[in-house]
C-alpha positions as CSV (number, residue, x, y, z in Angstrom):
1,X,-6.7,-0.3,21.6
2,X,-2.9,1.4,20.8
3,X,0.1,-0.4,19.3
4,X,1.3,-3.5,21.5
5,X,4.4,-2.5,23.0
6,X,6.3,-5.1,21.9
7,X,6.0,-4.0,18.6
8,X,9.1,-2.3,16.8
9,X,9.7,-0.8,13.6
10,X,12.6,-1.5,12.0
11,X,14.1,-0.2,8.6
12,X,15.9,-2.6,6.4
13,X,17.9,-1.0,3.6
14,X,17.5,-3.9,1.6
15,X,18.2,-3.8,-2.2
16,X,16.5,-6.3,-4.2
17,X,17.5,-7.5,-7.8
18,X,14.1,-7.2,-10.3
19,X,15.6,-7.4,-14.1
20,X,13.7,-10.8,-14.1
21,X,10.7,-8.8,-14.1
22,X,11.6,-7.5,-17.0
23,X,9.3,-7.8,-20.4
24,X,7.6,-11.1,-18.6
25,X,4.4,-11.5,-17.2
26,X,6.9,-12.4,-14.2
27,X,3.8,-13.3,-11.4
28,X,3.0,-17.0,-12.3
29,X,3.4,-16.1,-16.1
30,X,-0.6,-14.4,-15.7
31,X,-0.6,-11.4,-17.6
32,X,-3.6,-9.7,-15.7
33,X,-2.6,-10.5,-12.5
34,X,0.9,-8.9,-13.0
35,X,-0.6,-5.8,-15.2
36,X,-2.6,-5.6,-11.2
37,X,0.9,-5.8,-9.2
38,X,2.6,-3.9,-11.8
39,X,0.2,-0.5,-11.6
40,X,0.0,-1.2,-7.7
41,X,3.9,-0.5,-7.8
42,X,3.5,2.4,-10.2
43,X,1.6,3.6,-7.0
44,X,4.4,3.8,-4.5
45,X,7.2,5.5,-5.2
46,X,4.9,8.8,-5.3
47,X,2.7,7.5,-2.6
48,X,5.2,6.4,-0.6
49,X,6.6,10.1,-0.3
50,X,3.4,11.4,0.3
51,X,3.0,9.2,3.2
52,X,6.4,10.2,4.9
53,X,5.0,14.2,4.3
54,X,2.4,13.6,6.1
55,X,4.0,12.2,9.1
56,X,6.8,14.5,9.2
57,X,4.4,17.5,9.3
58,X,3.6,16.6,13.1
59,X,6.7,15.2,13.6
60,X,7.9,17.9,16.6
61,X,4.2,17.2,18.4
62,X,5.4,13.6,18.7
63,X,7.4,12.3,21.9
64,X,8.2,9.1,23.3
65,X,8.2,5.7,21.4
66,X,5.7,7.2,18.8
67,X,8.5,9.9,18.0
68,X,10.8,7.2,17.3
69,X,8.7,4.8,15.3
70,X,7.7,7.7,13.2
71,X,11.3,7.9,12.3
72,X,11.1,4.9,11.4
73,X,8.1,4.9,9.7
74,X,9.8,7.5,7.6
75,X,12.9,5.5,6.6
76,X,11.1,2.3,5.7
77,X,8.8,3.9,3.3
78,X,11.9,6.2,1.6
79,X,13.4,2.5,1.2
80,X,10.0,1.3,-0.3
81,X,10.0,3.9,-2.5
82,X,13.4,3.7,-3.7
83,X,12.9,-0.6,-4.4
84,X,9.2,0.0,-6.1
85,X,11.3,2.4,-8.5
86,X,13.9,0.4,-9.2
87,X,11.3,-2.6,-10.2
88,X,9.0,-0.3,-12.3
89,X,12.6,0.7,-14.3
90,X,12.1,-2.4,-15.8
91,X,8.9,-1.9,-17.2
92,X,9.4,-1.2,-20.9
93,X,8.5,2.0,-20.8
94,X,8.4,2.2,-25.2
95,X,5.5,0.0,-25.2
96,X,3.8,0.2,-21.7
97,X,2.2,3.8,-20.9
98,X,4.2,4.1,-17.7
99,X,5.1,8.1,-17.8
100,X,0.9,8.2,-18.5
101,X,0.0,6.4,-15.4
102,X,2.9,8.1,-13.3
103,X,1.6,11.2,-14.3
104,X,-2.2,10.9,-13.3
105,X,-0.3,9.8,-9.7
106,X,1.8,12.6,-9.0
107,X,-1.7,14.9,-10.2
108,X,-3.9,13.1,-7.9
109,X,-1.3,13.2,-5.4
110,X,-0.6,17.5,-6.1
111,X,-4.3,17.6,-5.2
112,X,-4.2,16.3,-2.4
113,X,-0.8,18.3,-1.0
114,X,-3.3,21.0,-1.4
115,X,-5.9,20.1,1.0
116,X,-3.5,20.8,3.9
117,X,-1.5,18.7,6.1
118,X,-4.4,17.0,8.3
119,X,-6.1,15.5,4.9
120,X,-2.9,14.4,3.7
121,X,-2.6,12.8,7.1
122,X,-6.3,11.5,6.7
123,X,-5.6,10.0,3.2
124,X,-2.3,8.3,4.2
125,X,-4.0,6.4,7.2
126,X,-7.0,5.1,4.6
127,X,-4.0,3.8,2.5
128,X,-2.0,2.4,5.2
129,X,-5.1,0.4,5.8
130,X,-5.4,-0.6,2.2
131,X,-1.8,-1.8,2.4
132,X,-1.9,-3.1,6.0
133,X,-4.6,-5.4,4.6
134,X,-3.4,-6.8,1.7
135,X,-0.1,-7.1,3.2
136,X,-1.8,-9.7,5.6
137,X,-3.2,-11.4,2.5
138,X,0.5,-12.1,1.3
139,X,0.3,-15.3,2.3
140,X,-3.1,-16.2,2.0
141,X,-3.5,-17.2,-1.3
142,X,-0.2,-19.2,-2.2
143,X,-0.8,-20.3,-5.6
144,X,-1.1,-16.8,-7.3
145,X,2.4,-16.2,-6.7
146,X,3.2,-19.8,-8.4
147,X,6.4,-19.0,-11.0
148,X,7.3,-16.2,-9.7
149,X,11.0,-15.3,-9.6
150,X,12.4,-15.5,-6.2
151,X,13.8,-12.0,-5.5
152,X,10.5,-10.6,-7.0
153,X,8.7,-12.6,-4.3
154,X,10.7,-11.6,-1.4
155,X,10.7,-8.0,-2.7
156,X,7.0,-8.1,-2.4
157,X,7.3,-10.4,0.9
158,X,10.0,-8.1,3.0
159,X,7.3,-5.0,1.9
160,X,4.3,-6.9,3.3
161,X,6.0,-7.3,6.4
162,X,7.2,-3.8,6.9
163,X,3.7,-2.9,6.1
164,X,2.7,-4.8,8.8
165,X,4.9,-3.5,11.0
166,X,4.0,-0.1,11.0
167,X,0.7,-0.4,9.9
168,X,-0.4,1.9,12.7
169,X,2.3,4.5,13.2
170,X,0.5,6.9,11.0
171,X,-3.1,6.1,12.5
172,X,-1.4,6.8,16.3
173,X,0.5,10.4,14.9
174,X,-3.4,11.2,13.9
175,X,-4.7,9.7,17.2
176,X,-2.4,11.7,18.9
177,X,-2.4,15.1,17.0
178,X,-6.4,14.5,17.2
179,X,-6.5,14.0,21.0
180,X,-8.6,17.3,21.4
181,X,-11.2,16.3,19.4
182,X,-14.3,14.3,20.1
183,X,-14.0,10.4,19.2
184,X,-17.1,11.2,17.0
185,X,-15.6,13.6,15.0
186,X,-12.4,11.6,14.9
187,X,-14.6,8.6,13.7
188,X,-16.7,10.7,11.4
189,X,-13.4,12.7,9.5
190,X,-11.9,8.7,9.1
191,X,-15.1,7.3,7.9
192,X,-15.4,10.3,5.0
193,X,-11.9,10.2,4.0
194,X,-12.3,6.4,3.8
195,X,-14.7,6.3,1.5
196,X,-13.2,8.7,-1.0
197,X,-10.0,7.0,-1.2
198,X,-11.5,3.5,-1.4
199,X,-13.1,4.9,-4.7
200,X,-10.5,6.4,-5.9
201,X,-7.8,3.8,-5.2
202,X,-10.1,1.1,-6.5
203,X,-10.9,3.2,-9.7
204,X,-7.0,3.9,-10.4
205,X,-5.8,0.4,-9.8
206,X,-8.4,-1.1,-12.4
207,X,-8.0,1.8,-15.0
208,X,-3.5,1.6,-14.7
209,X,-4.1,-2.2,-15.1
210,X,-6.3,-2.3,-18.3
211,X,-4.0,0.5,-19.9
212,X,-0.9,-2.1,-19.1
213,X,-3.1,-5.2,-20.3
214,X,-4.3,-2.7,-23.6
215,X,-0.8,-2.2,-24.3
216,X,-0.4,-5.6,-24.7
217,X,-3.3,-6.1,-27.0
218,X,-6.6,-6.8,-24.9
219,X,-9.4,-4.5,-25.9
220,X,-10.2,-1.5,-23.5
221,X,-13.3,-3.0,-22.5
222,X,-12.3,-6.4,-22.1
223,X,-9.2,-5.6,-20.0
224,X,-11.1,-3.4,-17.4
225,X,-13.3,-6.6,-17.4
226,X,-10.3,-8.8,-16.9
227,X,-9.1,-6.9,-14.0
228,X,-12.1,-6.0,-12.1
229,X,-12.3,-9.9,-12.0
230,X,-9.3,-10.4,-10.8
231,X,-10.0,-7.9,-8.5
232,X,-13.6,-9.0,-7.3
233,X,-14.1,-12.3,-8.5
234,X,-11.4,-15.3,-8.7
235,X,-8.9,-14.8,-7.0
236,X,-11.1,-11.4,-5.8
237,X,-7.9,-10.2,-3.8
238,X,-10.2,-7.2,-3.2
239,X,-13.5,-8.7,-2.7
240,X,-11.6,-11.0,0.2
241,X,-11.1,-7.9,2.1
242,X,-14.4,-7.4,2.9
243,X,-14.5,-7.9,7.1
244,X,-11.2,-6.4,8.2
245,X,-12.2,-3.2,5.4
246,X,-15.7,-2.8,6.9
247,X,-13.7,-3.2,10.8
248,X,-12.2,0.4,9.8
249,X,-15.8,1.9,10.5
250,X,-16.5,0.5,14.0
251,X,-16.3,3.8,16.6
252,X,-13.1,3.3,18.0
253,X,-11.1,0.9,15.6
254,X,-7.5,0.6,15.8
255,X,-5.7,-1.3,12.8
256,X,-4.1,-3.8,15.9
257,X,-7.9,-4.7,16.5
258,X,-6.7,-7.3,14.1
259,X,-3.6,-8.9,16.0
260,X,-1.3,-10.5,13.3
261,X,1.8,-10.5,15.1
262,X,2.0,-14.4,15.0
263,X,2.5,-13.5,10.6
264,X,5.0,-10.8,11.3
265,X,7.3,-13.0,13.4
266,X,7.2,-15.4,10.8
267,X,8.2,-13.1,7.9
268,X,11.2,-11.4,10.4
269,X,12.7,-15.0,10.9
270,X,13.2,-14.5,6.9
271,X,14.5,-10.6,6.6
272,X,15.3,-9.2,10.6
């Protein structure tokens, strides 16, 4: 399986307005499910640039259409990046511990600049897949995103559909810069790097959520609680996951095994 060819990645430089989001528990009025959103977001900026490293290091072994959608690839997450900061400016940063949770990013993210351009590479396709996934839930569960200002939602909506989009550009650059080695080795390095990052990104996610939710006043324990529910339990946004997660250890798995083109043409007839 490759990328259909009638796919085509497109960068929007979109600017969204997020001061609603501003000292409100602005998804639905739920306090733990926007302490979630709100340390996923805390996530990207940092991420985001560490994802357009990693492409750009084998960016002169590319040719063809997968040169040009790693260009792409490259401008839409910069643009990401740049609207993720701009919503987690309005995070009050005198009671929340945002420069804390920053912090332990850019460290965990320093550590892995240092394991070399083809882990980096690794790690960024194990997140793509991550986001490629929940992207796809976006619409799946309608009621958690009841009460939730408008130009939040399409924030959120116009980056599940980019994510979509080029949810296998940086899984094809590692296809292609792999092509000398066996598909069992290929398989085997995805598989490890897959299940390091799912532990890590799970453990961050729960542990930046209860500090937002402790800073509010829930008890450590509790708030870790309250989250890894959220997470794993009702709505289980994580736990729903499940089949097209376990997909990424087939032999051979492409993330357009799952064909979802049907959702992205639905959310371009909203942004392009």
């Amino acid at each position: 399986m490759q990328t259909p060819s009638d796919i085509a990645v497109i960068p929007r430089d979109i600017h969204f307005r997020t001061e609603s989001a501003r000292g409100t528990a602005w998804l639905g009025g739920d306090p733990v499910a926007t302490a979630v959103f709100n340390a996923l977001s805390l996530t990207f900026p940092d991420g985001e640039r560490l994802f357009i490293d990693s492409v750009r290091a084998f960016r002169s072994r590319l040719q063809g259409k997968l040169a040009e959608d790693a260009r792409a690839f490259i401008a839409q997450e910069a643009i990401h990046s740049r609207e993720h900061a701009s919503l987690n400016a309005h995070l009050d940063r005198s009671h929340y511990p945002v420069e804390r949770i920053e912090g332990s990013v850019r460290r965990r993210l320093a550590f892995l600049r240092g394991l070399g351009p083809m882990r980096m590479l690794g790690v960024t396709i194990a997140l793509e897949h991550f986001t490629a996934m929940l992207a796809d839930m976006f619409d799946s569960d309608p009621q958690l995103w009841d009460g939730t200002p408008e130009e939040i939602l399409r924030l959120w909506r116009w980056h599940a559909m980019e994510e979509t989009e080029h949810k296998a550009v940086a899984f094809d650059v590692f296809n292609d810069v792999t092509k000398n080695w066996t598909p069992r080795r290929r398989d085997r390095f995805r598989a490890r790097v897959m299940v390091l990052v799912s532990v890590h990104f799970t453990l961050d996610v729960i542990r930046f959520a209860a500090a937002l939710l402790e800073a509010d006043g829930a008890g450590r324990w509790r708030a870790r609680w309250q989250v890894t529910r959220f997470l794993f339990g009702e709505p289980g946004i994580f736990r729903k996951l499940g089949p097209r997660y376990r997909a990424w250890y087939r032999p051979g798995f492409h993330p357009w095994d799952y064909d979802n083109r049907a959702k992205l043409r639905e959310w371009r007839q909203q942004f392009g």
